[in-house]
C-alpha positions in Angstrom: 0.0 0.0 0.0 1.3 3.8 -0.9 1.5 5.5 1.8 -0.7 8.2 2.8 0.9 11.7 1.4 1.0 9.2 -2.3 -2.7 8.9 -1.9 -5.3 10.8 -3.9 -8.2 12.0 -2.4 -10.7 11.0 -5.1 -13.4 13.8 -4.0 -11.3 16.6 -4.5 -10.5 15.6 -7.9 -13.8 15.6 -9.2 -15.0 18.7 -11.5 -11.6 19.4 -11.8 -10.3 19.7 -15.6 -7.4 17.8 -16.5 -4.2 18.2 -17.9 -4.4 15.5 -20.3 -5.7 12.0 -20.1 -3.8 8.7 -21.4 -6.1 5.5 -22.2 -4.5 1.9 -22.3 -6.5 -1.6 -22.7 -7.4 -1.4 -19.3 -6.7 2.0 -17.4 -7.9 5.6 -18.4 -5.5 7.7 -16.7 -6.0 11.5 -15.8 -3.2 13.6 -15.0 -4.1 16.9 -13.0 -2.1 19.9 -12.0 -0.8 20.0 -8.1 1.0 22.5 -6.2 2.5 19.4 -3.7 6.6 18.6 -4.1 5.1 14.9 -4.9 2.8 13.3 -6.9 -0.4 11.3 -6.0 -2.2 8.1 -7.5 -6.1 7.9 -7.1 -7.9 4.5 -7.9 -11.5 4.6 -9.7 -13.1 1.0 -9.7 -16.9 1.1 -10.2 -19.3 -1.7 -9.2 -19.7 -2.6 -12.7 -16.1 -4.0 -13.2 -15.9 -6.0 -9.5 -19.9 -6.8 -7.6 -17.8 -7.3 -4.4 -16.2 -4.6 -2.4 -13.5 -7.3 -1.8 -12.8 -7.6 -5.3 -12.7 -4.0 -5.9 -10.4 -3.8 -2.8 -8.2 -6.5 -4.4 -7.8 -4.7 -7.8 -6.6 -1.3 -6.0 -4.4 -3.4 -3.8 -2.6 -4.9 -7.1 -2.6 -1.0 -8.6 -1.1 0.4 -5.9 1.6 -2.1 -5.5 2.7 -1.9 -9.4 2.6 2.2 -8.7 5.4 2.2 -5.8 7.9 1.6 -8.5 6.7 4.9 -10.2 6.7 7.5 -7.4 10.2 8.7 -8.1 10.0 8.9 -12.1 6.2 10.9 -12.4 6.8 14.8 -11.7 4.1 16.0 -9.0 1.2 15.9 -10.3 -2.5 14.1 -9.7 -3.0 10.9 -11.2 -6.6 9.5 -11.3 -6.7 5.7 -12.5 -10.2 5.0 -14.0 -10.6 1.2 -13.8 -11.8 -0.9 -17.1 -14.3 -3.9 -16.8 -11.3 -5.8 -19.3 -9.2 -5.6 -15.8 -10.7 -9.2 -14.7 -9.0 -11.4 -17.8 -5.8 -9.8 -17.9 -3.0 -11.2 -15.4 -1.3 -9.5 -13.2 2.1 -9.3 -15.1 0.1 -7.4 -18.0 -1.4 -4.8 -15.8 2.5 -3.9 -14.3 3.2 -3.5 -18.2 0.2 -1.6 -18.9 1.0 1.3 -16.3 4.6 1.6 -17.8 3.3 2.4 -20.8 1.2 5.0 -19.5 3.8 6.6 -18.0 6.8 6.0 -20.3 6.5 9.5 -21.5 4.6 11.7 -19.1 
């Protein structure tokens, strides 16, 4: 788990307009402005890709893990991770590789 200054609080991001916005097989990423020396990840996953708050859980759990690596390389800015449905048949190895393509060249 990130820890806490990493996190994104998902309610203060919302009506915000973003910078610009990245879309892989199974992520849309939006990438906001911040003022903090650091940048944040927040985790969108809707009841319509995972029934089961433990599932959901799960899925962020695996996200955030695969994001420690990219703390250091992403400048500070907000990152909101919008969930796909496609998330459930794709293994865990694909999803690491899916979020360093999304920020090879941010």
């Amino acid at each position: 788990m990130l820890p806490k200054k990493y996190r994104l609080p998902i309610q203060g991001v919302v009506g915000r307009k973003s910078r610009f916005t990245k879309k892989s097989d199974i992520f849309l990423l939006k990438f906001f402005n911040s003022t903090l020396p650091h940048c944040r990840f927040g985790i969108i996953v809707s009841k319509q890709v995972a029934a089961k708050a433990v599932e959901r859980n799960q899925i962020k759990r695996s996200i955030f893990q695969a994001l420690q690596t990219y703390i250091t390389m992403i400048p500070s800015m907000d990152v909101l991770i919008i969930v796909s449905s496609a998330i459930k048949r794709v293994p865990k190895a694909e999803i690491i590789l899916q979020l360093e393509q999304c920020f090879k060249n941010v």
